[in-house]
C-alpha positions in Angstrom: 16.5 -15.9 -4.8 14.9 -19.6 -5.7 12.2 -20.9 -7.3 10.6 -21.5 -3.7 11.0 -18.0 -2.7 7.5 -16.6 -0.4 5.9 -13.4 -2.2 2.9 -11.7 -1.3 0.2 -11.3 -4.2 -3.3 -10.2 -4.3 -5.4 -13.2 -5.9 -8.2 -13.7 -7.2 -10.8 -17.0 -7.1 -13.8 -18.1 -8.1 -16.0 -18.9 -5.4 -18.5 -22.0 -5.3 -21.5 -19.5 -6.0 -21.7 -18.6 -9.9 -20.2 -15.1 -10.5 -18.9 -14.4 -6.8 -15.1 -14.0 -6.8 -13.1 -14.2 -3.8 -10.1 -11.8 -3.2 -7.3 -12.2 -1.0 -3.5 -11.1 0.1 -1.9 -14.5 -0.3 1.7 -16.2 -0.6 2.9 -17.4 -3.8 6.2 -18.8 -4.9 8.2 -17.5 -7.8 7.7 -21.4 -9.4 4.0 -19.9 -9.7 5.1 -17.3 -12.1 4.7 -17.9 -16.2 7.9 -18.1 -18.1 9.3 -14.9 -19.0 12.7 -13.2 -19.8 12.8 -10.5 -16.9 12.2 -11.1 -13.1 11.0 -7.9 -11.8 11.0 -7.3 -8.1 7.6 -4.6 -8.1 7.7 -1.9 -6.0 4.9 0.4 -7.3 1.6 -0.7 -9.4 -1.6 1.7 -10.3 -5.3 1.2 -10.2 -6.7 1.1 -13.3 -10.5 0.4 -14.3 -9.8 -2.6 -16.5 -7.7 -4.1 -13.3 -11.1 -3.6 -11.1 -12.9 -5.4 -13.5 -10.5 -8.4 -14.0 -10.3 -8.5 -10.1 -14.6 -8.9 -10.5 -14.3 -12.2 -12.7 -15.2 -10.5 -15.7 -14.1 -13.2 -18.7 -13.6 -10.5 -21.0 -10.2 -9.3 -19.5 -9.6 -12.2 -17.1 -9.9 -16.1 -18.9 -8.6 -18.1 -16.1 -9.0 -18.1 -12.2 -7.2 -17.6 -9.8 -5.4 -14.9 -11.2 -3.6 -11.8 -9.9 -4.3 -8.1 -12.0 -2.4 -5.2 -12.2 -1.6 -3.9 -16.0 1.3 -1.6 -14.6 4.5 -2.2 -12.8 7.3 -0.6 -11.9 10.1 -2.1 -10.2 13.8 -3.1 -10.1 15.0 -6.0 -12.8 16.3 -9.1 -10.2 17.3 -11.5 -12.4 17.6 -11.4 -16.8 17.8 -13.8 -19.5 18.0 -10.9 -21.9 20.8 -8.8 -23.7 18.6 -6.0 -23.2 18.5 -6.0 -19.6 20.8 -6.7 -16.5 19.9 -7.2 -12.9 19.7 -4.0 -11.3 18.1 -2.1 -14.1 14.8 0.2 -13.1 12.0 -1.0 -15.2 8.7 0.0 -15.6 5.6 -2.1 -17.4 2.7 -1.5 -18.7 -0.2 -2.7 -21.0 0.7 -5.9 -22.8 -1.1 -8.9 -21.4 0.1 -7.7 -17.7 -2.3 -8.0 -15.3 -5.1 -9.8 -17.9 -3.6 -13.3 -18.5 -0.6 -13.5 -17.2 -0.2 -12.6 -13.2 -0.1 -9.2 -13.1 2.1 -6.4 -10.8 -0.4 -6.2 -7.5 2.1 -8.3 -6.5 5.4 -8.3 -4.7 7.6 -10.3 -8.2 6.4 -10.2 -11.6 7.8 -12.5 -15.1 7.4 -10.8 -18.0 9.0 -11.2 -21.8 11.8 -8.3 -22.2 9.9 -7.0 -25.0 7.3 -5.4 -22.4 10.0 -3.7 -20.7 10.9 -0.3 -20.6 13.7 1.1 -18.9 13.1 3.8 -16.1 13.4 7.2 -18.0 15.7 9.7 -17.3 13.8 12.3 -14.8 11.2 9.6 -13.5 11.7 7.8 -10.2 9.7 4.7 -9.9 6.9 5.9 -8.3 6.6 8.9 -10.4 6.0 6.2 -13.5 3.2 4.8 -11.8 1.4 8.1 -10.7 1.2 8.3 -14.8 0.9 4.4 -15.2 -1.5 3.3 -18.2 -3.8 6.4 -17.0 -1.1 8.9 -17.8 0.6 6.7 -20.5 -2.8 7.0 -22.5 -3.3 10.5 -22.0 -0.4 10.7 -23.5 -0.4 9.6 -26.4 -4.0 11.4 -27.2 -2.4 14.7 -26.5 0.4 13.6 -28.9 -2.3 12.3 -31.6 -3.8 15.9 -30.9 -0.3 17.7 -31.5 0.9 15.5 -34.0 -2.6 16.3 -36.2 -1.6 20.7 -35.7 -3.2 21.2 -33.2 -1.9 24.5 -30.8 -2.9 26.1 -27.9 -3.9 29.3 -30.2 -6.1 27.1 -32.1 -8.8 27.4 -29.1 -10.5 25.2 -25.7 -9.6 21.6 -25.5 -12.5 19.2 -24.1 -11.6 16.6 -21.6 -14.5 14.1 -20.8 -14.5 12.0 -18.1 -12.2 14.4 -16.7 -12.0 13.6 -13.3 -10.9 10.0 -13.8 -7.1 8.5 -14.7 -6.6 9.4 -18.1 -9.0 12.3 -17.8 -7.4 13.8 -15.1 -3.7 13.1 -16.1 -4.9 14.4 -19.6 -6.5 17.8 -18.3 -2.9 18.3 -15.6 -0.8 17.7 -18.8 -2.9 20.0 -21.7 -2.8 22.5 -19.3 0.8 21.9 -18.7 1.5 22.4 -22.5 -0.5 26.2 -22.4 -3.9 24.4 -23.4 -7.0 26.3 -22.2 -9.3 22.6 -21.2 -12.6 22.5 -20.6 -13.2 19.6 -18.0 -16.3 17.8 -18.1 -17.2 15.6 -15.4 -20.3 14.1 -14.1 -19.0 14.6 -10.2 -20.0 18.2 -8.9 -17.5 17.1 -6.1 -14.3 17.5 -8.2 -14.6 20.5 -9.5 -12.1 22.3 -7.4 -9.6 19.1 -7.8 -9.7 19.8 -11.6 -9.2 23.6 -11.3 -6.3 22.8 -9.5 -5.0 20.6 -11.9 -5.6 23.6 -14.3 -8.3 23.8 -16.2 -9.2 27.0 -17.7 -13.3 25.7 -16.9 -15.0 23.0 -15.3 -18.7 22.0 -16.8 -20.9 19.3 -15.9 -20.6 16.2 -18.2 -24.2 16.5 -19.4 -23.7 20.4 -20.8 -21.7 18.8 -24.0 -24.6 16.8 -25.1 -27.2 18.1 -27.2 -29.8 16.8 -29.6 -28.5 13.7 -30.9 -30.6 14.0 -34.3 -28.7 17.6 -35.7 -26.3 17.0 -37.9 -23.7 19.4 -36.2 -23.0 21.9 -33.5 -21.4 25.0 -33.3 -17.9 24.4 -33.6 -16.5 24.8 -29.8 -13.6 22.8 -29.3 -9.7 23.2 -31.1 -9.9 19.2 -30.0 -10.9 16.5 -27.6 -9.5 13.6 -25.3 -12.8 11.4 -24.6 -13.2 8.7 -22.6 -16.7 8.6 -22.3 -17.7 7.5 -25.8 -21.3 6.9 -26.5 -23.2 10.3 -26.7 -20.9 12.7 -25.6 -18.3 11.0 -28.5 -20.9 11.9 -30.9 -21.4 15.5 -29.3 -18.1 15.7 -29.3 -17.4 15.4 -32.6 -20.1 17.1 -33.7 -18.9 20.3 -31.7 -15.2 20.3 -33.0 -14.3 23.2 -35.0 -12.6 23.1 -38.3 -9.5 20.9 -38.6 -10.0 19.7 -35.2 -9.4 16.7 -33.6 -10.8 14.1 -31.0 -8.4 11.5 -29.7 -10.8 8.2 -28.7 -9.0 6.5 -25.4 -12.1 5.4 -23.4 -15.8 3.9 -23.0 -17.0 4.7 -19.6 -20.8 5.7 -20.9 -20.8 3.4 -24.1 -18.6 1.5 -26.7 -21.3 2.7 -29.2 -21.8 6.1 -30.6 -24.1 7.1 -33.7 -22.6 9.8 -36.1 -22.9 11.0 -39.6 -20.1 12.5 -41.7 -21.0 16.1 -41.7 -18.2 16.5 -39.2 -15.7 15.3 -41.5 -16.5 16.8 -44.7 -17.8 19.7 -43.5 -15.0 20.7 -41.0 -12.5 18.6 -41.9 -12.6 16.8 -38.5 -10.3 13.8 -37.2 -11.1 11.2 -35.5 -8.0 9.2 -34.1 -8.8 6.0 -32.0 -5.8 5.6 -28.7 -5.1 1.7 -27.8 -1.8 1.7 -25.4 -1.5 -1.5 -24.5 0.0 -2.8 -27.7 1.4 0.7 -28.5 4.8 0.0 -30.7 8.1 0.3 -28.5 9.8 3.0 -30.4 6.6 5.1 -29.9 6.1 4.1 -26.6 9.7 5.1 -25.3 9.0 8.5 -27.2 5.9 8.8 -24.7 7.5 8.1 -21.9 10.4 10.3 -22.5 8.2 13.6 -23.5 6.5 12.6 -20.0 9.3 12.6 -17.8 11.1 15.3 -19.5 9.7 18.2 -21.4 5.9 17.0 -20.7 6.5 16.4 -16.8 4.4 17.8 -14.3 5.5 19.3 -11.3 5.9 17.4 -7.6 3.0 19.5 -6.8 0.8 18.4 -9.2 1.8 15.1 -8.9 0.8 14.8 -5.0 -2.6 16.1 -6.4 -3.3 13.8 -8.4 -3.0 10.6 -6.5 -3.8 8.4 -3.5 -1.2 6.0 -2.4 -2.1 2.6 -0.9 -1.1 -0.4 0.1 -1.7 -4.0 -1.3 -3.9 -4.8 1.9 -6.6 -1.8 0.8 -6.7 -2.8 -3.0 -10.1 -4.9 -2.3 -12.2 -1.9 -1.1 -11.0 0.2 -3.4 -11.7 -1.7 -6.5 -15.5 -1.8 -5.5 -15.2 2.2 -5.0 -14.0 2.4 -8.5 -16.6 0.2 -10.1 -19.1 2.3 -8.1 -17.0 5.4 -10.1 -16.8 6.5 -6.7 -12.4 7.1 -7.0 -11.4 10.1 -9.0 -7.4 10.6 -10.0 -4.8 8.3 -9.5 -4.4 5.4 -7.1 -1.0 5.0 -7.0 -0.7 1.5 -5.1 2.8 0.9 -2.6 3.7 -2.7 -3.0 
C-alpha cells in the first residue's frame, strides 16, 4: 500500500451549468485522502437521504466540490497511527463529518480520525452493520430515548411515521422486535405488506394521524412515537400521545417546522426528546451498537427484508429514486 495506490470512488463535480452536478465512478489515489488516524479499506456503505442530497450539490451538507458522500462505512482498519486501533481491526463508521466534508465511504479506502471509529461488535458482521448503518443507528437510539423515559410495551401502540423509509422501517422491525405493538404510518399504499412483515401490529396511511391543526389536543392514542416526518404529523403526534408518553424527534421529511402549544406537556405530562446521531457521544454510541447486535438484533430473516444490496456502479440511479422518495428500507451498498 502507497500513497499512489488506484481506488475506485464515486465523485461528484460541479458541472459548467449552475446547479447541475456531475457523478461518476472514478480512480483516486490514497494521496487524495484528508489526513486522518485510521486507513480503512470499505467494504460495505449504506444509502442514506442526506448522502443523496450531498451527491445533488446541495451546500448545506456538501461545501466543496468534487467530493465523494457516504456518512457510513464499514470495513477492515489497513493501516493505524492510533493506540486504539491496529491493522486488521473490523471497523465500522458512521455520522461525524463522513461523507459531508471530508470524502466519504462510497468509496473503495476511506481516512478518518480514530475518534469516529468503532470497533465491529461482537455478533455483527460487517455487512450486518451497514444493513443498520445511520438508518438503524438512529432508530436506535429513539427507541432507547423511548425506553429510557418508562416506556413498556404494556403502556399501549407505538407510532412510527415515515415508516417505510431507513429509520422508519429499522425502527418499526426493532419495536416490534422488543414486544411493541407499532402502528406504521406511511404515505406508500405499496409497502404495506413490507411493513406487516417487518411486524407491525397495523399499517395506516400517513395522512390518518393528522387532524385539525387548531385543537389543542387529541385523544391520547399512542404509549410513544419515533417521527421522522416532522411538520404536521410532529404536531399531531404530540398532540395524540397519551399520558407520560413520549415522541422521539429523528427526522424532517414533510417539514423542519411544526406549530404546537403546551397543552401536551402540562396536561399529559408529554416528552418531547430531539435524536441527532451523528455527533452522538462514544460511550453512548458503543452502548447502541452493542444493544443492536446483541439483545436488540433482528433475525437474518428480517434482515434480508429489509434491504437492497448494490453495487457502487448503480449508486447514481438510485439516489434520484430516493430523492423522488421512490426507495423504501435499506440500500445496503457492496463496495
Amino acid at each position: 500500500m502507497t500513497q499512489e495506490t488506484d481506488f475506485k470512488a464515486l465523485v461528484v463535480s460541479e458541472t459548467d451549468e449552475p446547479n447541475l452536478y456531475r457523478r461518476e465512478i472514478a480512480h483516486k489515489k490514497i494521496s487524495h485522502l484528508p489526513e486522518g488516524d485510521l486507513l480503512i479499506r470499505v467494504r460495505y456503505s449504506s444509502l442514506n437521504y442526506k448522502d443523496a442530497l450531498s451527491a445533488s450539490g446541495h451546500r448545506g451538507i456538501t461545501a466543496k466540490y468534487p467530493h465523494t458522500p457516504g456518512i457510513d462505512a464499514s470495513g477492515d482498519v489497513i493501516e493505524s497511527k492510533s493506540d486504539l486501533f491496529q491493522a486488521g481491526d473490523q471497523v465500522l463508521v458512521t455520522g461525524y463529518d463522513l461523507g459531508m466534508n471530508t470524502a466519504g465511504g462510497f468509496a473503495e479506502y476511506i481516512r478518518i480520525p480514530a475518534a469516529w471509529a468503532v470497533k465491529l461488535p461482537h455478533g455483527l458482521t460487517l455487512m450486518e452493520s451497514m444493513i443498520y448503518g445511520t438508518a438503524g443507528f438512529t432508530a436506535g437510539i429513539s427507541i432507547f430515548k423511548l425506553t429510557a423515559s418508562g416506556v413498556k410495551p404494556e403502556h399501549g401502540e407505538i407510532l412510527v411515521t415515515g415508516a417505510s423509509g431507513g429509520v422508519g422501517c429499522m425502527a418499526t422491525a426493532l419495536l416490534a422486535h422488543l414486544g411493541f405493538r407499532v402502528t406504521a404510518a406511511t404515505g406508500k399504499e405499496d409497502q404495506h405488506q413490507f411493513l406487516t412483515d417487518l411486524g407491525a401490529h397495523r399499517v395506516v396511511h400517513r395522512d390518518s394521524i393528522k387532524d385539525d391543526a387548531l385543537r389543542p389536543l387529541l385523544k391520547g392514542k399512542w404509549a410513544g412515537v419515533v417521527d421522522t416526518l416532522g411538520g404536521e404529523f410532529l404536531t399531531a403526534a404530540v398532540k395524540s400521545v397519551a399520558h407520560n408518553g413520549t415522541v422521539a424527534c429523528c427526522g424532517l421529511v414533510a417539514s423542519p417546522e411544526f406549530s404546537l402549544n403546551v397543552f401536551p406537556f402540562i396536561l399529559r405530562g408529554v416528552t418531547l426528546t430531539g435524536v441527532e446521531s451523528a455527533q452522538f457521544p462514544m460511550p453512548s454510541r458503543l452502548k447502541i451498537w452493542d444493544l443492536l447486535a446483541l439483545q436488540w438484533k433482528l433475525s437474518d430473516t428480517l434482515l434480508n427484508k429489509i434491504h437492497t444490496s448494490i453495487p457502487l456502479e448503480k449508486l447514481d440511479p438510485m439516489m434520484d429514486l430516493m430523492l423522488m422518495g421512490k426507495t423504501h428500507g435499506r440500500i445496503l451498498v457492496n463496495i
